[in-house]
Every structure is written in C-alpha cells, then in structure tokens.
C-alpha positions as CSV (number, residue, x, y, z in Angstrom):
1,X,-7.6,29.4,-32.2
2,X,-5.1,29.0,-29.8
3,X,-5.6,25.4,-27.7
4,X,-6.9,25.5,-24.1
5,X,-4.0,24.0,-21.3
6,X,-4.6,21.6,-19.4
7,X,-6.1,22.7,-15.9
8,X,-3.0,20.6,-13.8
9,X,-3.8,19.3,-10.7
10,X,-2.0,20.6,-7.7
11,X,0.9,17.8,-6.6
12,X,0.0,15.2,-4.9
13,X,-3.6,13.5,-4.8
14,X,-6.9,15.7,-4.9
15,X,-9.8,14.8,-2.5
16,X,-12.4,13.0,-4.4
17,X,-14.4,15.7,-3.7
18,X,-12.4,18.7,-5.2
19,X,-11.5,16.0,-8.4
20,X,-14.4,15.6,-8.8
21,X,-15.8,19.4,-8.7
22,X,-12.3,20.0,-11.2
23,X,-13.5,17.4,-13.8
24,X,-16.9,18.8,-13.9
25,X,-15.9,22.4,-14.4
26,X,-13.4,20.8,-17.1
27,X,-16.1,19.0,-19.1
28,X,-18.0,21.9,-18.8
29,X,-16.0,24.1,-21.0
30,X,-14.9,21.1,-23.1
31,X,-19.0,19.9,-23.9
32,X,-20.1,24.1,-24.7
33,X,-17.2,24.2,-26.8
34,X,-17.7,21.0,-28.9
35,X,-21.6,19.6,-28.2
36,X,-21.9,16.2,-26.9
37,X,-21.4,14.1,-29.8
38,X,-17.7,16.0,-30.9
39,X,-16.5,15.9,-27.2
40,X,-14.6,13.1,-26.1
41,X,-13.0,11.8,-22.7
42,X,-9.6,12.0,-23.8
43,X,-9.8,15.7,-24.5
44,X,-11.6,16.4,-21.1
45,X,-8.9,14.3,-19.3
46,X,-6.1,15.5,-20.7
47,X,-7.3,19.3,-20.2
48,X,-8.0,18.2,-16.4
49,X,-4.4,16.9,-15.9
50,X,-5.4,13.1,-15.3
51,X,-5.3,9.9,-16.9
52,X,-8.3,8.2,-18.5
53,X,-8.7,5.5,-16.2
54,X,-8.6,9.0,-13.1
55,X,-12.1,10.2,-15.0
56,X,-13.4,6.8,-15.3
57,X,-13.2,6.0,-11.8
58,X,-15.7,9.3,-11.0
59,X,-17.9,8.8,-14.2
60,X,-18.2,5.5,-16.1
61,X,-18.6,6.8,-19.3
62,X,-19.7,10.2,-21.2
63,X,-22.7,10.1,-20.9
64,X,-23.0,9.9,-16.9
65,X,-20.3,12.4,-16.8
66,X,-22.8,14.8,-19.2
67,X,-25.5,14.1,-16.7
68,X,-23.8,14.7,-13.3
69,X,-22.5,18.2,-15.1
70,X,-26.1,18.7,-16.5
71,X,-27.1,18.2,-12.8
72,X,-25.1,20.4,-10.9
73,X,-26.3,22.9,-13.1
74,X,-30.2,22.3,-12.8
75,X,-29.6,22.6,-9.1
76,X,-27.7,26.2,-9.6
77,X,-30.5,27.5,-11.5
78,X,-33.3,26.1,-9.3
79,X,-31.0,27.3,-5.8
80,X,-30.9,30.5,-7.5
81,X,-34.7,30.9,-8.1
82,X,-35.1,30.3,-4.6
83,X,-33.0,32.2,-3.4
84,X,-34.5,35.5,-5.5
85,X,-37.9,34.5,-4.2
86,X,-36.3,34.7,-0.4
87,X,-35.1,37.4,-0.9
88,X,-37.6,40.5,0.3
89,X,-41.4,40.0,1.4
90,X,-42.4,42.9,-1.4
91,X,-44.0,40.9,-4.4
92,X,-43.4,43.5,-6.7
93,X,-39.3,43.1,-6.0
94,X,-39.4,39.6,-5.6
95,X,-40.9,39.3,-9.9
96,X,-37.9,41.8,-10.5
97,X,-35.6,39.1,-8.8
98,X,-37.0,36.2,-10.4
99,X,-36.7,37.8,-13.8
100,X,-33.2,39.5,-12.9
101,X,-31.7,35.6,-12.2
102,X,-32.0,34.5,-15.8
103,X,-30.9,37.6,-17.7
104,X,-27.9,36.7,-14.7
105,X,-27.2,33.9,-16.0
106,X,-27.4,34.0,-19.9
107,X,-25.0,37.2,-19.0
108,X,-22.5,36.1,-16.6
109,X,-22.6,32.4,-17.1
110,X,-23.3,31.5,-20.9
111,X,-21.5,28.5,-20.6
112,X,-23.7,26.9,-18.2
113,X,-26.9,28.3,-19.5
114,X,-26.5,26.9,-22.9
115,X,-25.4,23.5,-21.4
116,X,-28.7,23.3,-19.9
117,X,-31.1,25.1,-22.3
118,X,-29.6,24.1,-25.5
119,X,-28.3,20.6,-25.4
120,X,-27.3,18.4,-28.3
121,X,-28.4,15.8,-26.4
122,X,-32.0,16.3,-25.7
123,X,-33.5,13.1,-27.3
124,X,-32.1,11.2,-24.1
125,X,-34.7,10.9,-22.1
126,X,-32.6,11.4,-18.7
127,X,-31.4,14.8,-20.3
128,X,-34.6,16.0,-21.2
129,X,-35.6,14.7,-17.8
130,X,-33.4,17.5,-16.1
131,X,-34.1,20.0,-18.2
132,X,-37.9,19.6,-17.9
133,X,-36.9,19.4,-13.8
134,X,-35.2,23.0,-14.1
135,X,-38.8,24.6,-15.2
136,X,-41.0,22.8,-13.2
137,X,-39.2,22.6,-10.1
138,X,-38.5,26.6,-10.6
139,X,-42.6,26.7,-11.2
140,X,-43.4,24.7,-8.1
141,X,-41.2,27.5,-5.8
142,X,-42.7,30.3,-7.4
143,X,-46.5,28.7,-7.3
144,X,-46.1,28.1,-3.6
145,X,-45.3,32.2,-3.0
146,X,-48.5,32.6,-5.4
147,X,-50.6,30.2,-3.8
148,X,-49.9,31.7,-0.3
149,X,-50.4,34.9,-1.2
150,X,-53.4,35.0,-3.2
151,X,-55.0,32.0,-2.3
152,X,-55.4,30.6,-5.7
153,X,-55.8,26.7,-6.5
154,X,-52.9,25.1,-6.8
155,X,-53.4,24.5,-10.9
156,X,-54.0,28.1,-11.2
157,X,-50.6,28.8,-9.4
158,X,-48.7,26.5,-11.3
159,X,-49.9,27.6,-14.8
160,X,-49.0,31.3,-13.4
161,X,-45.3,30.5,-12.4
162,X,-44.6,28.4,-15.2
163,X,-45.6,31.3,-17.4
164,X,-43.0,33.4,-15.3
165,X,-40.5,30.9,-15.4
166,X,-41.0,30.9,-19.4
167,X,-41.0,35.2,-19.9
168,X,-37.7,35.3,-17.9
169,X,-35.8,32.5,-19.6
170,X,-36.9,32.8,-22.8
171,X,-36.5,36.2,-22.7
172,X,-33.4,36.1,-21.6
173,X,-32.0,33.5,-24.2
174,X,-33.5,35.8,-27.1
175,X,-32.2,38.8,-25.9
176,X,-28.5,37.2,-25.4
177,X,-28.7,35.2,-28.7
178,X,-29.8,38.4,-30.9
179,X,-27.5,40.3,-29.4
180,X,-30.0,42.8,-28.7
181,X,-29.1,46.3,-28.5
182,X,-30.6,46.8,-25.0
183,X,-28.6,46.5,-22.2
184,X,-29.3,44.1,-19.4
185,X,-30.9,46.6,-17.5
186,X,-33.1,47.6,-19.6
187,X,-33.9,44.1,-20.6
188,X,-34.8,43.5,-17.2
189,X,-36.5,46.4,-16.4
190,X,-38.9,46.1,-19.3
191,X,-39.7,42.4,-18.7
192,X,-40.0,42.4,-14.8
193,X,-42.2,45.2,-15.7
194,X,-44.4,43.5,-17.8
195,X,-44.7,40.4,-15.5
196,X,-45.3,42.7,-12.2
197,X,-48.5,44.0,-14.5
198,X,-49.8,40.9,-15.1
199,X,-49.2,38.9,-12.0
200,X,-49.5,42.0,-9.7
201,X,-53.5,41.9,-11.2
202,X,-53.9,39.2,-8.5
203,X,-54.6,40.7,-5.0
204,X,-53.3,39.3,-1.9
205,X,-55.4,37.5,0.4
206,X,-57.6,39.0,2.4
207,X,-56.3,42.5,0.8
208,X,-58.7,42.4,-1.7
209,X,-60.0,46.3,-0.7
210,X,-56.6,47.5,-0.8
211,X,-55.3,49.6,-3.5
C-alpha cells in the first residue's frame, strides 16, 4: 500500500482556527485507518506537515485530540438530522429525509461514520458519552416533531424517535457492511417505507377524522 503524504501546510503560519480544522481532518483519516490504540501523534503530525510540539499546543494528548474529532462529528450527524426534519412540513417526506441522512452518510462519508459508530475506544466513558449523545440528541429532535404533531406524551415520543433513529442507522451500517446488493436507493426506499407505515399509524392532532 503506497504511504499517504503529508497534507503540508500552506507557507507561513495557519490561523489557529484553519490548524486546527487541518489536524482534525488529518487524525481523522489517520484513527479510521489504524483504530485508536495503533495510531500515534507522530504519524498524524507528520502527515499534517507540523511538528509534535504544533499538535500539542491544540490537543494535549491523544486522547483529547480523539475526542474533539469524535465531537465534531456527533455535531455533523445531529446538524444533519435537523436539518432533514426542517426540511418540508409533509411527515411522510420528512421520515424519507430522516432515513435518507444515514444511508448519506455510511455512503459518502464512511470514514466519519465508522469513527463514531464503531470505535475502538468505546470503554471510555467520555467516548461512549458522545456516542450515546449522537442517538439521543437525534431522538430528542425527532420526538419534538412527533410530540407536536400528534400530541403524544413526551415518553411515548421519545421511544418512537429513538426507534427511528435506530431503523435508519442500523440499517444503514448493515446494508454498507454486507455489501448488500441493493442499491442506496432502494435501501432507502424500502426502509423509509417501512418507518412511514408504522409511524404514519399515528394521526395528527386534531386530524383524527382525516384519511
């Protein structure tokens, strides 16, 4: 396997900002390649373009640095559930949405997805931590849509999105780690599908004599 190059900074010095952004999309690929345990900070540096003591000052150690990327990518998912549920008004297309996000993101950003879903690291109790806060925080955004529309209590709603939140990313992660023979599409379109059945069973409030 031919050896990754080092992603050299532009001349000069980068705003702490954009260094920091650089060394988090550098660890990324370097931690999804190797796990947590076989990556170290002298790979990720080197690949960055920087010196050890350059990564240090932005993350004391590996750990923290796993955790700012592990993070960032909580917040991506979580954005993008919200998002899809902003999307339209129409129920039935916003569970198609929902659903559509994490088939999204197995697809088109595997390297992300596995940091979160499939950690080597999951004994620590602040990684588990965020990725517990990726399904329940995803839950709470969906059981607020649910709750306003149908007026159920506020357990019933959460045990509904989490449900949903479970069909589309364990879904998703089966369909992309079996290398199923169905395509996206028709992933999604079966799945979103079968949670628009179930969850479309609950009327709207107030809409109760509507077909």
């Amino acid at each position: 396997m031919t050896e990754a190059a080092p992603l050299r900074a532009p001349k000069g010095r980068m705003p702490r900002v954009a260094r920091r952004a650089q060394l988090l999309e550098v660890a990324l690929d370097v931690f999804v390649e190797q796990g947590y345990h076989a990556a170290s900070m002298d790979v990720i540096a080197e690949r960055a373009g920087v010196s050890k003591p350059v990564l240090y000052q932005h993350f004391p150690g590996k750990l923290e640095l796993y955790l700012a990327l592990l993070e960032t990518c909580s917040d991506t998912v979580i954005g993008a559930v919200r998002t899809a549920l902003a999307s339209t008004h129409d129920n039935r297309q916003r569970v198609k949405a929902t659903i559509a996000l994490w088939y999204d993101y197995v697809a088109d950003e595997g390297a992300a997805f596995r940091l979160v879903f499939e950690s080597d690291l999951t004994s620590d109790p602040a990684v588990r931590a965020q990725i517990d806060r990726v399904i329940q925080e995803s839950a709470a955004a969906i059981a607020e849509v649910i709750r306003e529309d149908t007026g159920l209590p506020d357990a019933a709603s959460h045990l509904l999105a989490v449900s949903l939140v479970g069909m589309g990313h364990v879904g998703a992660r089966n369909w992309i780690d079996t290398n199923s023979t169905l395509s996206k599409d028709e992933a999604l379109t079966l799945v979103a599908g079968l949670a628009w059945r179930g969850i479309g069973g609950f009327p709207r409030e107030n809409t109760q004599g509507e077909d």
